[in-house]
VOPAGU-2260 file (C-alpha; in pm, 1 decimal, decimal comma):
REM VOPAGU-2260
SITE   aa  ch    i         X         Y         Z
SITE  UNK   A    0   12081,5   17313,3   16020,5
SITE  UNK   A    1   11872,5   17120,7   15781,2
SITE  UNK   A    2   11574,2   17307,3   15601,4
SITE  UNK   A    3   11217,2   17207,4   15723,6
SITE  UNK   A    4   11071,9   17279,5   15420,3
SITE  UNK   A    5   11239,4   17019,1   15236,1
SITE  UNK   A    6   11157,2   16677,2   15188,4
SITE  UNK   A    7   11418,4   16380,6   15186,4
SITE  UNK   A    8   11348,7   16125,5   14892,5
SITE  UNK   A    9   11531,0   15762,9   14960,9
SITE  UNK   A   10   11554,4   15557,4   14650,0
SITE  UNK   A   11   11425,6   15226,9   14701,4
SITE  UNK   A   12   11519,3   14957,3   14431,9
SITE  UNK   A   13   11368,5   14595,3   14439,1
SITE  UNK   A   14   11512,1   14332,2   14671,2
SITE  UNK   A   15   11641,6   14002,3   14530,0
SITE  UNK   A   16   11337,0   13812,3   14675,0
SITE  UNK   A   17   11074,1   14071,5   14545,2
SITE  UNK   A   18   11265,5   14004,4   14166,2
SITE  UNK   A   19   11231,5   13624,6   14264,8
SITE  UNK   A   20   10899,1   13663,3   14302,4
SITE  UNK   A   21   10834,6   13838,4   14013,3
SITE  UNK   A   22   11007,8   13593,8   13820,5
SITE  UNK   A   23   10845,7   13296,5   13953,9
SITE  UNK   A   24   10498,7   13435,8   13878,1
SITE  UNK   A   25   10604,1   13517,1   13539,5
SITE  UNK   A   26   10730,3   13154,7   13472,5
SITE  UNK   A   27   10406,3   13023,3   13651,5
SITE  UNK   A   28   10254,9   13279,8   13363,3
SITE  UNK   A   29   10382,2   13154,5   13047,5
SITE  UNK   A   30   10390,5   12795,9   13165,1
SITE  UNK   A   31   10037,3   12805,7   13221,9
SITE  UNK   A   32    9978,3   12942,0   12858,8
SITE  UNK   A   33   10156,0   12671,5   12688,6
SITE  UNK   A   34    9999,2   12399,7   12916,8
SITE  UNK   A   35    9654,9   12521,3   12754,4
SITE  UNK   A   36    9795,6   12558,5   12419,1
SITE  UNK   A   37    9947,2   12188,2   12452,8
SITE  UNK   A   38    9583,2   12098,0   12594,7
SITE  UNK   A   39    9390,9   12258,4   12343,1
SITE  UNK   A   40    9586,5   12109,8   12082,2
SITE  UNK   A   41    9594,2   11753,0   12254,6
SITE  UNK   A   42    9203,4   11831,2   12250,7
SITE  UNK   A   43    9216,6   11902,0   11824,9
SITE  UNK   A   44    9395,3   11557,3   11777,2
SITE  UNK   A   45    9124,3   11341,4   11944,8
SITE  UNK   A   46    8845,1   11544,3   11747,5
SITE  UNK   A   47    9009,5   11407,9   11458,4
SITE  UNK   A   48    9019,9   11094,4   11584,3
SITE  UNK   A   49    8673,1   11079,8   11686,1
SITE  UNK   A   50    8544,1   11222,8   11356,8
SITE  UNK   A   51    8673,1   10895,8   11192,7
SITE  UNK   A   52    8516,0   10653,8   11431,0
SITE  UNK   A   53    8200,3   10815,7   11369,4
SITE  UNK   A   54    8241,4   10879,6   11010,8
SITE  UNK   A   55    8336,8   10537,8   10929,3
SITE  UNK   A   56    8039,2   10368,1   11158,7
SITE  UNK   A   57    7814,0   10651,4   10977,9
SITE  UNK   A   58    7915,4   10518,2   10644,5
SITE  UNK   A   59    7848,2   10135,6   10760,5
SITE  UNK   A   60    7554,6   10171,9   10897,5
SITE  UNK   A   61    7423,3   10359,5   10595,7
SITE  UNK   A   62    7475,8   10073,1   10371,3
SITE  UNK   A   63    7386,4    9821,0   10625,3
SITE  UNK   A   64    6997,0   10056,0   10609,2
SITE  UNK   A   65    6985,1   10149,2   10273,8
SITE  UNK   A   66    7194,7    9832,0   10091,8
SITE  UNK   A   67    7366,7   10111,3    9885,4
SITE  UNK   A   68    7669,0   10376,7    9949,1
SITE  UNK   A   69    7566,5   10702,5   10026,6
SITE  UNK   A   70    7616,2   10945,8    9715,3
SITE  UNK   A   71    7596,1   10607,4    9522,9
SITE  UNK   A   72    7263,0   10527,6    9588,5
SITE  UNK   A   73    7038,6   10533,8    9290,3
SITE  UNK   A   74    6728,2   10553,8    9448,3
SITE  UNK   A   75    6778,5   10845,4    9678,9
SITE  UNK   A   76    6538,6   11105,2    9527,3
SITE  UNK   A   77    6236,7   10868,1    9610,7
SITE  UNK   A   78    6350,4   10897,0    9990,8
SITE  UNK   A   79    6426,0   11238,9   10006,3
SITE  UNK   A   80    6306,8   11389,3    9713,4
SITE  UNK   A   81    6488,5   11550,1    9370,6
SITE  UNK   A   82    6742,3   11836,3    9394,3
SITE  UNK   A   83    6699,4   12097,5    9059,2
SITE  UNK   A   84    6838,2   11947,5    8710,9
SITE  UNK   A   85    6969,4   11626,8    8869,3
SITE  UNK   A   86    7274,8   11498,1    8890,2
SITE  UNK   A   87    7287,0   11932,7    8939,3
SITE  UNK   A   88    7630,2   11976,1    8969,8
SITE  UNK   A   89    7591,4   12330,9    8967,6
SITE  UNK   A   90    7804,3   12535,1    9203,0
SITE  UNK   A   91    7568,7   12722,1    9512,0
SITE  UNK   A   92    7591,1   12760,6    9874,3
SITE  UNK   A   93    7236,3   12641,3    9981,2
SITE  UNK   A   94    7219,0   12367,1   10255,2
SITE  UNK   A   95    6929,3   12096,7   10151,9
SITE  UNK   A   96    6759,8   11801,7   10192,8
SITE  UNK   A   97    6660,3   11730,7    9839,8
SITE  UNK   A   98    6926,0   11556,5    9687,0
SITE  UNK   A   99    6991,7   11334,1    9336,4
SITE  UNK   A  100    7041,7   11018,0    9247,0
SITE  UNK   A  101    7403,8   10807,1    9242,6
SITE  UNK   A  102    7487,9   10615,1    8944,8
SITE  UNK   A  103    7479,1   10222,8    9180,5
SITE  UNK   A  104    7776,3   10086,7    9058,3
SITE  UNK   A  105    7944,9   10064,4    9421,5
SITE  UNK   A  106    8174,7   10314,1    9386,7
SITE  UNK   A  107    8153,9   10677,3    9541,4
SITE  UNK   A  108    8277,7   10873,5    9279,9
SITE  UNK   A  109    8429,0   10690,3    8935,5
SITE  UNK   A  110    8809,7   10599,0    9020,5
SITE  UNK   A  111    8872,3   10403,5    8664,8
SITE  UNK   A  112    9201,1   10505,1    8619,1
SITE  UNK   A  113    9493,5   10376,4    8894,2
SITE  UNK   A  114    9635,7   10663,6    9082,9
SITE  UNK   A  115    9418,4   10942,6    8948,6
SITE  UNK   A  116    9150,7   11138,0    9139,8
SITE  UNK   A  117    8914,5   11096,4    8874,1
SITE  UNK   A  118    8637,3   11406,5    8927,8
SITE  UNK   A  119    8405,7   11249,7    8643,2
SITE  UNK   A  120    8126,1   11179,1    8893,3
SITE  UNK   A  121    8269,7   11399,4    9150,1
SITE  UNK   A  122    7919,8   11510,1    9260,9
SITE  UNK   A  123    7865,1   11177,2    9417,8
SITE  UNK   A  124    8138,6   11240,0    9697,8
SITE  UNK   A  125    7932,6   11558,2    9807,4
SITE  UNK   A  126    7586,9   11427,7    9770,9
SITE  UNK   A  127    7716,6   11107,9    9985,9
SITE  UNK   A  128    7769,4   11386,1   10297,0
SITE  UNK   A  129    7427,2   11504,6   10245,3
SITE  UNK   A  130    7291,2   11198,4   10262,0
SITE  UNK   A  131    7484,7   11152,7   10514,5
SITE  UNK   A  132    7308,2   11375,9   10712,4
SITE  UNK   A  133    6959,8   11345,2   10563,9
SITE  UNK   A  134    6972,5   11007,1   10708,4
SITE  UNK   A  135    7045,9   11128,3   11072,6
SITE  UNK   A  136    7414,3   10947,5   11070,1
SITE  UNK   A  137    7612,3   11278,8   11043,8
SITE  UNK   A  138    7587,2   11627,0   11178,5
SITE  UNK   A  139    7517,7   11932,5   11014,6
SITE  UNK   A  140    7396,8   11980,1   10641,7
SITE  UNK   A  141    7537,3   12019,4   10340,7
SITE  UNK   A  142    7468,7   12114,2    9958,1
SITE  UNK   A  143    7557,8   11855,8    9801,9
SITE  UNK   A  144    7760,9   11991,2    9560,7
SITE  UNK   A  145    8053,1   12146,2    9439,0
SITE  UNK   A  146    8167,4   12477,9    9630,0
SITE  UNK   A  147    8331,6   12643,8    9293,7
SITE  UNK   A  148    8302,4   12625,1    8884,3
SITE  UNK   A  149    8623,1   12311,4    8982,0
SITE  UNK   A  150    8467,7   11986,0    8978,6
SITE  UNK   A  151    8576,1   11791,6    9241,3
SITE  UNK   A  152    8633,7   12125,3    9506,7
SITE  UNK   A  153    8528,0   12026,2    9841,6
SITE  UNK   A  154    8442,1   12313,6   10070,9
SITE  UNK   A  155    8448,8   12226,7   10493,7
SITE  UNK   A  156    8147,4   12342,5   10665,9
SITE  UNK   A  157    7957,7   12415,1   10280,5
SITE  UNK   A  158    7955,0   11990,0   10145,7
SITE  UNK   A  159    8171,8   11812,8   10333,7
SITE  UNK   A  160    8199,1   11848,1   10757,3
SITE  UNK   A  161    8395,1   12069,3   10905,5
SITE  UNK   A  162    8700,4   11925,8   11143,3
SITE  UNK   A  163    8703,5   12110,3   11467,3
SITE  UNK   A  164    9070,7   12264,9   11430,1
SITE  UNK   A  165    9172,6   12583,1   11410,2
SITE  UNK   A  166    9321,0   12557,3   11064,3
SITE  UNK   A  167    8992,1   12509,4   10843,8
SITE  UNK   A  168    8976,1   12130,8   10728,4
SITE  UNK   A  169    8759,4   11863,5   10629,4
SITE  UNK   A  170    8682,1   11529,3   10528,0
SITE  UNK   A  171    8635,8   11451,5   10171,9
SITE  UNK   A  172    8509,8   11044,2   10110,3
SITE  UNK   A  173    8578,6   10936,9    9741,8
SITE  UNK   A  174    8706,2   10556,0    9569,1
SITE  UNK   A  175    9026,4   10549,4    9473,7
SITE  UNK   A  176    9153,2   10304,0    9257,0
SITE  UNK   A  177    9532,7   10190,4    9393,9
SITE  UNK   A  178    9689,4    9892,3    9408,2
SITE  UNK   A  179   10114,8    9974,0    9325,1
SITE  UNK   A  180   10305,3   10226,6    9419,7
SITE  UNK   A  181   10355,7   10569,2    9255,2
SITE  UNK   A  182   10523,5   10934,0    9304,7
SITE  UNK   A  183   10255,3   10986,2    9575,4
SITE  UNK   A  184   10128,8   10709,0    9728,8
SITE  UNK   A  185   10256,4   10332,8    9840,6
SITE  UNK   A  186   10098,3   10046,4    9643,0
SITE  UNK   A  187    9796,4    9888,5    9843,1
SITE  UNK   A  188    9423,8    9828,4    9743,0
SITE  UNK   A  189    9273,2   10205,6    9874,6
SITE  UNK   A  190    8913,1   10174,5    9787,9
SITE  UNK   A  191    8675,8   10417,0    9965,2
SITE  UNK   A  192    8874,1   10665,7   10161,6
SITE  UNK   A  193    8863,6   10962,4   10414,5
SITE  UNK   A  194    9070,9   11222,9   10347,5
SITE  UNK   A  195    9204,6   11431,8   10602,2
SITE  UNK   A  196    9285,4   11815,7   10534,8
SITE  UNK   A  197    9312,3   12174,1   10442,1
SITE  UNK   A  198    9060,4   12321,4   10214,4
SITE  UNK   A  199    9177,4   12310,6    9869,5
SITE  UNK   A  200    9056,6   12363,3    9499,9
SITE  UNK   A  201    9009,3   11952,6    9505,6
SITE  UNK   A  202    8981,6   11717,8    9815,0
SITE  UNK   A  203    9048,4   11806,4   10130,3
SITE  UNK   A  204    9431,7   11728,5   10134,0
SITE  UNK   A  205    9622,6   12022,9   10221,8
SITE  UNK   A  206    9900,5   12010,0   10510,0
SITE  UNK   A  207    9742,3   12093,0   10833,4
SITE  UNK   A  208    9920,1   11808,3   11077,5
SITE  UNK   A  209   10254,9   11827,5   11168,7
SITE  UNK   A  210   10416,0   11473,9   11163,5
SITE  UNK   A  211   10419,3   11428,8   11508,9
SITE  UNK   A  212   10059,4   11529,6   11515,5
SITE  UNK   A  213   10012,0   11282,6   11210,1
SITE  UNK   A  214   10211,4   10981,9   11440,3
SITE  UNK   A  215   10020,0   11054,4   11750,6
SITE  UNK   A  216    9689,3   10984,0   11559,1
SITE  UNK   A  217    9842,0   10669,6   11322,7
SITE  UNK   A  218   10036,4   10533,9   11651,6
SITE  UNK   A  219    9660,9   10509,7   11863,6
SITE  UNK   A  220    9407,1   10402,8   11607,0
SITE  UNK   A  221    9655,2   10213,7   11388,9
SITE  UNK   A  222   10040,2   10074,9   11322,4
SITE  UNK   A  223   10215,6   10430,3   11324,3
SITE  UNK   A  224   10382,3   10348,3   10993,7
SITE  UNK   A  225   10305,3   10634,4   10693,4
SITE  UNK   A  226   10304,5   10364,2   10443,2
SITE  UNK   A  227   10155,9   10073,9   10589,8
SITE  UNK   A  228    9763,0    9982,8   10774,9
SITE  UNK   A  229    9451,1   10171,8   10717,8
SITE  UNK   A  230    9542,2   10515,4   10775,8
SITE  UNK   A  231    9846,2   10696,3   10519,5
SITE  UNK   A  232   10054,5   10964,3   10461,7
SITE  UNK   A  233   10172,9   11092,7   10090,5
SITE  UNK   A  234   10460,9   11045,9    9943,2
SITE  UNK   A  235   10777,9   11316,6    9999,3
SITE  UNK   A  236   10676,1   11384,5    9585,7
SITE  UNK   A  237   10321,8   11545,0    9701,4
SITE  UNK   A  238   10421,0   11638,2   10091,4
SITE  UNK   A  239   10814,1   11674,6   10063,8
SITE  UNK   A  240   10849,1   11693,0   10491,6
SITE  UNK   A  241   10571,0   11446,2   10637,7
SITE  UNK   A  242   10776,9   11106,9   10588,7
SITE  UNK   A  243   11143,2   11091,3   10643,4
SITE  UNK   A  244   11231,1   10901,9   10283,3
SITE  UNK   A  245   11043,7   10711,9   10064,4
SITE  UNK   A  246   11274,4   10390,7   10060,1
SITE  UNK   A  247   10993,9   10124,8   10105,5
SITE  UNK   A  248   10650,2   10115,2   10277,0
SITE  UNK   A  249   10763,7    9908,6   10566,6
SITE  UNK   A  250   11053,4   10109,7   10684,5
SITE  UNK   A  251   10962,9   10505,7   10611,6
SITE  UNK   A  252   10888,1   10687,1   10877,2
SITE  UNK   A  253   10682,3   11044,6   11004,2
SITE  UNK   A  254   10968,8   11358,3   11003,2
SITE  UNK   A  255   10864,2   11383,4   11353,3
SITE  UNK   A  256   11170,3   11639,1   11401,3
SITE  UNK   A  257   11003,4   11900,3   11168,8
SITE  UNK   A  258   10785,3   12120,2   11332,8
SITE  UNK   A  259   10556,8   12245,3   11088,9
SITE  UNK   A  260   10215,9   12156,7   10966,5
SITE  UNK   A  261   10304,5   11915,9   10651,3
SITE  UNK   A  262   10117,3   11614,3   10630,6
SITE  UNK   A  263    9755,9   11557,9   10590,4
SITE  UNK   A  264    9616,5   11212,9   10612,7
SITE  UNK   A  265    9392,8   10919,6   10409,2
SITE  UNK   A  266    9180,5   10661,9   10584,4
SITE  UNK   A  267    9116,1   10343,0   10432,7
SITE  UNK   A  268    8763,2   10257,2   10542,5
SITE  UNK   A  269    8779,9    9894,6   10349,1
SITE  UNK   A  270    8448,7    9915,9   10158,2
C-alpha cells in the first residue's frame, strides 16, 4: 500500500526541441555580437576615411585663405597672437590659441635629407594642427607642440587629432623628401603627407590596421596597390606583415591573409 506521506519526484530532462531552441537562441546570440562588432568596425574604417577628406580639404583651403601652409606660415603670430619663447618647442599639455611663427619656405617641417624624417623644425608639424584649428578648418585644439622631451613625438588628442578608433591613433602632417626607393618606402615624389597611426615616440606610424583593413580603405579612395597612388603602405623592412613581398611597387600586394593589426598608412596630399 503506498505511503501517503510521501511524495513521488519524476525526473524531467529537456526535450530535443527545448535544446533546439536553446541552441538557436544562442546562435541568434553570438551572431548578433559579431554583426555589431563587424559594424562597429566597418563604422572605424570610414572615420578614417572621412578624416582624410576633411583633413586634406582643411589643408587646401588653408593655403588657398592664408597663401601659406599651416605650421609654415611666417606671419601667424600677427593673426593669432605669440605663444611663450617662440618657436617654444617646449614640451606641455596646454591647449591654445596663441601660436608661433613657421619659417615660409613651403615646407611643413625641414625634409632636406631623402628618406629621413628630419625633426629639425619638427615644431612646425604640430603648430600646423593648431592652426589648423585656430582657423576654424579642424576640430578640437591642440598645443602646438611636442608631447615629450623627443622632438618630433606626436601625441593624438594633445597636438595632432585624435582618429576615432579604439586603438589610440592619429594623424601626423610633415614633408618628406622621397623620390627612389629604400628599405622602407617605394621611390615616388612624397611631399606633404598624412600619416596614419598608433601613438609613438615620433609620428603617428604605429600598426593599428590590419591589411585587409588597410585594402578596404586604399581599394575605395584609391588604386588598392601598397606601393603605388596617393595613399602607401611601408616596406616589409619597417612593417614585416602589411605587404606580401617587396618585389616591385607595381606588383606587391596587402597580406590580406594575416589577421593582425600591422600596417599603418601615408597619404600623399600632393602639395
Amino acid at each position: 500500500m503506498p505511503n501517503k506521506g510521501c511524495i513521488i519526484l519524476k525526473n524531467k530532462g529537456f526535450t530535443l526541441l527545448e535544446l533546439s531552441m536553446v541552441l538557436i537562441v544562442m546562435a541568434i546570440l553570438v551572431a548578433g555580437i559579431f554583426q555589431g562588432k563587424a559594424l562597429f568596425h566597418a563604422a572605424e574604417l570610414r572615420e578614417i576615411m572621412g578624416d582624410f577628406e576633411r583633413y586634406s580639404k582643411a589643408i587646401k583651403e588653408f593655403q588657398d585663405k592664408y597663401q601659406a601652409l599651416p605650421g609654415d606660415m611666417n606671419n601667424a603670430e600677427t593673426i593669432w597672437g605669440s605663444d611663450t619663447a617662440c618657436p617654444n618647442t617646449t614640451t606641455n599639455t596646454t591647449l591654445k590659441i596663441l601660436t608661433c611663427n613657421g619659417n615660409g619656405n613651403g615646407r611643413i617641417g625641414a625634409s632636406s635629407t631623402e628618406g629621413v624624417i628630419d625633426t629639425a623644425y619638427s615644431y612646425e608639424w604640430f603648430r600646423a594642427w593648431q592652426q589648423l584649428s585656430n582657423a576654424g578648418l579642424v576640430e578640437g585644439k591642440f598645443t602646438g607642440v611636442k608631447e615629450s622631451a623627443t622632438d618630433g613625438d606626436a601625441g593624438p588628442g594633445v597636438n595632432v587629432p585624435k582618429a576615432k578608433t579604439s586603438a589610440k591613433s592619429g594623424w601626423t602632417l610633415y614633408h618628406f623628401l622621397k623620390k627612389t626607393t629604400d628599405a622602407d618606402l617605394w621611390g615616388d615624389q612624397y611631399g606633404h603627407m598624412l600619416s596614419f597611426g598608433g601613438d609613438t615616440s615620433s609620428i603617428t606610424d604605429n600598426p593599428v590596421l590590419s591589411p585587409t583593413d588597410a585594402l578596404s580603405i586604399d581599394q575605395k579612395l584609391d588604386d588598392g596597390m601598397p606601393g603605388t597612388g596617393f595613399i602607401r603602405a611601408w616596406r616589409t623592412n619597417k612593417q614585416a606583415r602589411c605587404t606580401d613581398n617587396d618585389v616591385s611597387a607595381d606588383v606587391v600586394t596587402y597580406g590580406f591573409y594575416i589577421s593582425e593589426n600591422s600596417c599603418s598608412l601615408l597619404f600623399i596630399l600632393g602639395l
